[in-house]
BAFIRO-620679 format. One record per residue (C-alpha): residue in three letters; x, y, z. Coordinates in steps of 0.25 Angstrom, whole numbers, plus 2048, in hexadecimal, padded with zeros to 3 digits. Example, Ala and Ser with C-alpha at 12.3 -4.5 7.8 and 13.67 -1.06 7.14 Angstrom:
ALA8317EE81FSER8377FC81D
//
This chain:
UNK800800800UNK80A809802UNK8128097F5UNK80580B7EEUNK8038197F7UNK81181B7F3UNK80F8187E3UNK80181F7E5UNK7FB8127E0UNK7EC80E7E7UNK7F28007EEUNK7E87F47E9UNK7DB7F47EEUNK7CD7ED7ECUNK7C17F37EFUNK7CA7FD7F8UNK7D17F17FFUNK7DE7F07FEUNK7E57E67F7UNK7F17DE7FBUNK7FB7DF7EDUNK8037D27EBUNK80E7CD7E0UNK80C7C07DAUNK8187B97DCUNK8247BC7E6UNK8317B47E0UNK83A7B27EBUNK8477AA7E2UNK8577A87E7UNK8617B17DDUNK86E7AE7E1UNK86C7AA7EEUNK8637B77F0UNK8547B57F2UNK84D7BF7EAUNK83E7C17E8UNK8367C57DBUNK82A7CB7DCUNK81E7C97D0UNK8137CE7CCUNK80B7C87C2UNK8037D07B7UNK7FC7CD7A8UNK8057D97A1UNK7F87E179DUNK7F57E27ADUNK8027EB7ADUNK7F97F57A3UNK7F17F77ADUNK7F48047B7UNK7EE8007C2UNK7F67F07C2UNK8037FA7BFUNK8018017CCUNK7FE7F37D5UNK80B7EE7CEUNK8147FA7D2UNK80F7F87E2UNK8137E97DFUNK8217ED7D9UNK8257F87E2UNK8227F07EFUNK82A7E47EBUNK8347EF7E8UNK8327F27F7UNK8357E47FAUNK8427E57F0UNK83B7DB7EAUNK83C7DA7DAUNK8307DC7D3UNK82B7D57C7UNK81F7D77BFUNK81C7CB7B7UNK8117C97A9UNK80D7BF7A0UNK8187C6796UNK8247C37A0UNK8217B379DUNK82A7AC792UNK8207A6787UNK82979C788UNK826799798UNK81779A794UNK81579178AUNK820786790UNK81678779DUNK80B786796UNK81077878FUNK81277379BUNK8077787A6UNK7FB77179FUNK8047637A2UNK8087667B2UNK7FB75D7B4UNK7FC7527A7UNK7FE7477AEUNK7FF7437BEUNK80D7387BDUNK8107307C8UNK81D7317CBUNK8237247C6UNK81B7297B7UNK81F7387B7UNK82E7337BBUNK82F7287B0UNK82B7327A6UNK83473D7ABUNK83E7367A8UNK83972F79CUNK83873D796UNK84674379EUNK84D737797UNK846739787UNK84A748789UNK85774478BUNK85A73B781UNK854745776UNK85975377BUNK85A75A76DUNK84B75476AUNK84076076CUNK83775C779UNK82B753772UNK83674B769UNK83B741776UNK82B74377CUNK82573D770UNK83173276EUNK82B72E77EUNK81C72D77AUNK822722770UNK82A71B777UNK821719784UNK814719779UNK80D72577DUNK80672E777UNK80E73B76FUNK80E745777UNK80D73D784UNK81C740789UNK81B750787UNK80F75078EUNK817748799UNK823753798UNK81B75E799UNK8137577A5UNK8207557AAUNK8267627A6UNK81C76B7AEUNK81F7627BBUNK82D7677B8UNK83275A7B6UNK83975F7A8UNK83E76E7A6UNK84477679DUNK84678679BUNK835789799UNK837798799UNK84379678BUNK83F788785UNK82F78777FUNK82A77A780UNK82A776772UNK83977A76FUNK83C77077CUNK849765777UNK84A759782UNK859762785UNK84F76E78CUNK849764795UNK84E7627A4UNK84B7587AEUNK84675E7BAUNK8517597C5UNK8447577CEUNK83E74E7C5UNK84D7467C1UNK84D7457D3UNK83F7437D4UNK83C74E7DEUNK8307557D3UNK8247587DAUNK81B7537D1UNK80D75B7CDUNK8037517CEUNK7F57547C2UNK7E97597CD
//
């Protein structure tokens, strides 16, 4: 309340009640041994048109400022296309199937070991080599690797690499599933 007195700005209020302001997201992280914080707010980038959000914004800023806090505002335009599309590819599989651990480990490593052996292949190439082999039908062991992709069981650069242009080589084996210590999402 006071820095809005001070910017002249009418603090947040409903139905003349005041509001308590928040921030969406306070990222505390280790730089160099030094724990930093990050403070984020959220917008659509055509909110920020608007006087009104500008002002609430500039209260949030200045009193991370206050808290020497760095200050981030954050909109649909600051997410690679590249993030968005690799997620969406492997969201809408997080919940495909619901493995026992014996399955989803046996075709981890079914898939960690045709990766491996075809690393110049693009992605779908060793995946479709696997339906034949074990007489499934096409597409059957993509749908496991993404499956098994959004449980974070295999990685690679999402934010540099698009799905489609994946080689095996991009892939990496997650060290919790290689020690099996994942922790498993099981399907609701």
């Amino acid at each position: 309340m006071d820095i809005a007195k001070r910017l002249g700005i009418k603090h947040p209020a409903y139905k003349g009640i005041l509001q308590v302001m928040t921030t969406d997201f306070l990222i505390d992280m280790e730089i160099d041994g030094v724990l930093v914080s990050r403070a984020v707010s959220v917008k659509y980038a055509e909110d920020l048109e608007d006087a009104r959000t500008l002002e609430k914004q500039e209260i949030e800023r200045r009193f991370w400022e206050n808290e020497k806090v760095a200050w981030y505002a954050f909109t649909e335009h600051d997410v690679p296309v590249t993030s968005v599309k690799n997620i969406r590819w492997l969201a809408s599989h997080m919940h495909s199937y619901d493995l026992e651990v014996s399955e989803r480990m046996g075709i981890f490593e079914r898939i960690a070991k045709a990766l491996d052996g075809n690393s110049e292949e693009k992605l779908p190439v060793p995946l479709r080599e696997l339906d034949d082999k074990y007489a499934q039908e096409p597409g059957a062991h993509l749908q496991y690797f993404r499956h098994l992709a959004a449980q974070h069981a295999f990685l690679w650069d999402i934010h540099g690499t698009l799905h489609t242009k994946l080689k095996a080589r991009d892939i990496e084996l997650s060290e919790y599933w290689l020690n099996q210590e994942a922790n498993y999402v099981h399907a609701k």
